[in-house]
C-alpha positions in Angstrom: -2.4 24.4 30.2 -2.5 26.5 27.1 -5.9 27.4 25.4 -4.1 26.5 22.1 -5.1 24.0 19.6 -3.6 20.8 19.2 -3.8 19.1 15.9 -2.8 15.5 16.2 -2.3 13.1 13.6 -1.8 9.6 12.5 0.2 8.7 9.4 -0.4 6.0 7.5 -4.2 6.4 6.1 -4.8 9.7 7.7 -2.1 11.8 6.3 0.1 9.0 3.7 -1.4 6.2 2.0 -1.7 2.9 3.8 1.1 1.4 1.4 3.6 4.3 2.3 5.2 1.7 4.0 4.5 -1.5 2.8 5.4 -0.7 -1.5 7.6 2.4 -0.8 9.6 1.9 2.3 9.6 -2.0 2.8 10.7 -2.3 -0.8 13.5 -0.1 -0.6 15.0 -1.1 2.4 15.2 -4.6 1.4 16.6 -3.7 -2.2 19.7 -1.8 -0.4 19.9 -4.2 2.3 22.8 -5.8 1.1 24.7 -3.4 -0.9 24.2 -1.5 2.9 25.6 -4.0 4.8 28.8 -4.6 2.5 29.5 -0.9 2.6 29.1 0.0 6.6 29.0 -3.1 8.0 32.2 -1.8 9.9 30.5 1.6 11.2 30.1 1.4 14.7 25.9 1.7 14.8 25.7 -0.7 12.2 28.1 -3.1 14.0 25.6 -2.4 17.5 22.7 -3.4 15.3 24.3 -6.3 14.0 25.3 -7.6 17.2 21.6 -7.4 18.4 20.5 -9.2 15.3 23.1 -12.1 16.5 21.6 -12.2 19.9 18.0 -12.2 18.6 19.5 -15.3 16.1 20.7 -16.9 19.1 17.7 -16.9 21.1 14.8 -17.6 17.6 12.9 -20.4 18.1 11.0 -20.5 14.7 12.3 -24.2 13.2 12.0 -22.4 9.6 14.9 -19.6 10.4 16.9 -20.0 7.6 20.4 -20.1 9.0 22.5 -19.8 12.5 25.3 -16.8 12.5 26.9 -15.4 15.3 29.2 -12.6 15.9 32.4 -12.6 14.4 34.9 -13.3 17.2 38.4 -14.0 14.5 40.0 -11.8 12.2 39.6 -14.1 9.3 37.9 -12.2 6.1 36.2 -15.2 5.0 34.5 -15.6 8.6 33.4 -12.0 8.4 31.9 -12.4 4.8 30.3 -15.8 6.6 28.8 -13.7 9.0 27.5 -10.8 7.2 25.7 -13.1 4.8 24.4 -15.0 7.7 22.6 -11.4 8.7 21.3 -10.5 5.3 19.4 -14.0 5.1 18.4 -13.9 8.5 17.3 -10.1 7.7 15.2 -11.5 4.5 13.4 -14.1 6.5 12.7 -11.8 9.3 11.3 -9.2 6.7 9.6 -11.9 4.7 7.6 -12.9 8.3 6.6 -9.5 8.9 8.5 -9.6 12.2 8.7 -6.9 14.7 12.9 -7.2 14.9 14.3 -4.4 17.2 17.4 -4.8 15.1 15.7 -4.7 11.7 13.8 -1.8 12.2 17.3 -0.1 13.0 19.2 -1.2 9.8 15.9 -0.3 8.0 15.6 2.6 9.3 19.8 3.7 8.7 18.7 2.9 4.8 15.9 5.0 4.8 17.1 7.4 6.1 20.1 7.6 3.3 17.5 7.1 0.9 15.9 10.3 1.5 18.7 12.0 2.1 20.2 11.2 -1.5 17.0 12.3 -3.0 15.9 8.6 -4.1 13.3 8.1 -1.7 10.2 11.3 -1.0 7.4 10.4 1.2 3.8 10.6 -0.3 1.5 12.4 1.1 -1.9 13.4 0.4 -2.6 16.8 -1.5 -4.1 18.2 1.4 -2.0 17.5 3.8 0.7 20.3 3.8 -1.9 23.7 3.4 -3.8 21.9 6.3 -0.2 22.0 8.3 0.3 25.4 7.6 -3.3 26.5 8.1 -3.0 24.8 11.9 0.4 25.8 12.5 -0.7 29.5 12.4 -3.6 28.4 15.0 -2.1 26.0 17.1 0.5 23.3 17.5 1.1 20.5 14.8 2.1 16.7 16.2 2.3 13.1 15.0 1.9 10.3 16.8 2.9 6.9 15.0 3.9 3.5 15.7 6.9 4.4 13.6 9.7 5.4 15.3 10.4 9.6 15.9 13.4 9.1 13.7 12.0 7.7 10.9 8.8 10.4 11.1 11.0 13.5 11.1 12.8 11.8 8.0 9.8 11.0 5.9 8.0 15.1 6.8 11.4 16.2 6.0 11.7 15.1 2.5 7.6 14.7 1.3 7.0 15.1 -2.5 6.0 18.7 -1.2 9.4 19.7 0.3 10.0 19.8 4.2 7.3 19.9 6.3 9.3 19.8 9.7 8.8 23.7 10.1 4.7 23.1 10.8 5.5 20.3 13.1 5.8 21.4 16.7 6.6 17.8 17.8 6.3 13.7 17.1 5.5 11.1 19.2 5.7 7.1 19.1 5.3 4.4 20.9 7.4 5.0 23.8 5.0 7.3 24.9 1.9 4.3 24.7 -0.2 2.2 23.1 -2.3 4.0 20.5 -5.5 2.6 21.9 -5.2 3.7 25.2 -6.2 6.5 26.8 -3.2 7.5 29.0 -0.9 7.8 26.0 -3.1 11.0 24.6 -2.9 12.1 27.9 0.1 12.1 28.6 0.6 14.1 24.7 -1.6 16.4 25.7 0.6 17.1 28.4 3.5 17.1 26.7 2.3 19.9 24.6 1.5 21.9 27.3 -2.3 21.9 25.7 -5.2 20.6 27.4 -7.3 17.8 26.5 -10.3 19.7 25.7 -8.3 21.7 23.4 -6.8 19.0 21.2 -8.0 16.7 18.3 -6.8 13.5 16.7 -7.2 12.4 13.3 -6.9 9.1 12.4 -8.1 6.2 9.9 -8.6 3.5 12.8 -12.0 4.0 14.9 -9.9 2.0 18.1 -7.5 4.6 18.2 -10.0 7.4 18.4 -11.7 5.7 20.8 -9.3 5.8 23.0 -8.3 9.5 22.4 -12.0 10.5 23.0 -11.9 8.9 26.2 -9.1 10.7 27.3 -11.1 14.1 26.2 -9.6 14.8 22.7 -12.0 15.8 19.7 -11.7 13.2 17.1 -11.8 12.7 13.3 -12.2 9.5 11.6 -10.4 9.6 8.2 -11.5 8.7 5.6 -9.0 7.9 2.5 -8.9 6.4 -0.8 -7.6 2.7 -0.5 -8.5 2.6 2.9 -11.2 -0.5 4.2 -14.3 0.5 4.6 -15.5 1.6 8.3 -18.6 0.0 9.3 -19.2 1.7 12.6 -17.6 5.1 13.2 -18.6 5.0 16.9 -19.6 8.6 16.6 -16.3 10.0 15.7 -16.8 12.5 12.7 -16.1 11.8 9.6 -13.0 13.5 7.4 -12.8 13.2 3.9 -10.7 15.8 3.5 -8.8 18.6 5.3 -10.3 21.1 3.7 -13.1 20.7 6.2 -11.3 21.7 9.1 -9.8 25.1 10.4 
């Protein structure tokens, strides 16, 4: 193991505001949604996603889902305009419930990413957050570890209102590696990044998650944010209003 630093971070709270998602991203995706699947709905990925969505339709036992669709199996236009409007509704409930659709979170995350690749979507982020990068980047390694998907991390560092901050970022890390609140999945990050446990720190807004990371010997931070809920118990962790405070 390296005697190098590890800074790791959440996003949402600790480095982004808690409504990154929920007013920037959710929004978006569901304002495209359609236009999206009228213009690619014959690309290959989208076609795999849409598939899955079918199969997910097939199997939903919710008595409120909006409609039944399945994939088209004819040539006829009309069935395939049938069809793709059958996904967009089924699409709206699905976002509507807050559900965790595999398929969803694909198409979602095919818009966003053309969003910020066009320029019309930036990810916000905190003023402190990109000297703090580049202040532990000289130091030590830089990762994020988010229930949001790898993919849709390296888009939102790679177009922040402050530019690209890939370059400070030695890695990223989601939910295949584990839970957030247990202890083997910092672990196993630590490992990952050849640094050792002892050696590494994690920053995040939810005391749970900490706990776990303390357990599995990381330092911890709790952060503290404007328009996050207030934290009754820190459970020891150490406070972080800012990144300023830390080297």
């Amino acid at each position: 193991m390296s005697a190098e630093r590890l800074y790791l971070l959440d996003i949402e709270g600790t480095v982004a505001p808690l409504t990154l998602t929920s007013e920037q991203l959710f929004p978006y995706a569901r304002a495209h949604m359609r236009a999206f699947l009228e213009e690619n709905a014959s690309a290959a990925a989208v076609r795999e996603d849409l598939a899955l969505l079918a199969a997910e339709n097939r199997v939903e036992t919710d008595p409120a889902v909006p409609c039944r669709f399945d994939e088209v199996s004819g040539p006829s236009a009309e069935d395939e305009v049938r069809f793709r409007m059958g996904a967009y509704l089924y699409l709206l409930w699905l976002m509507d419930c807050d559900r965790k659709s595999t398929a969803l979170k694909s198409l979602q995350g095919k818009i966003w990413k053309a969003g910020f690749e066009s320029g019309e979507l930036k990810g916000t982020l905190f003023a402190d957050v990109p000297a703090a990068f580049e202040r532990w980047a000289r130091a030590g390694k830089v990762a994020i570890y988010s229930s949001g998907s790898v993919e849709a991390q390296k888009l939102l560092f790679g177009h922040t209102i402050d530019g690209d901050l890939r370059p400070f970022i030695a890695d990223y890390f989601d939910t295949r590696t584990g839970p957030k609140s247990v202890p083997a999945s910092y672990a196993a990050i630590a490992e990952a990044m050849h640094v050792a446990p002892s050696e590494s720190i994690f920053f995040s807004d939810l005391v749970r998650e900490l706990d776990a990371a303390r357990e599995a010997g990381f330092s911890t931070g709790l952060v503290v944010r404007e328009g996050n809920p207030p934290v009754e118990d820190a459970h020891g962790h150490a406070i972080i209003g800012s990144f300023q405070e830390v080297n």
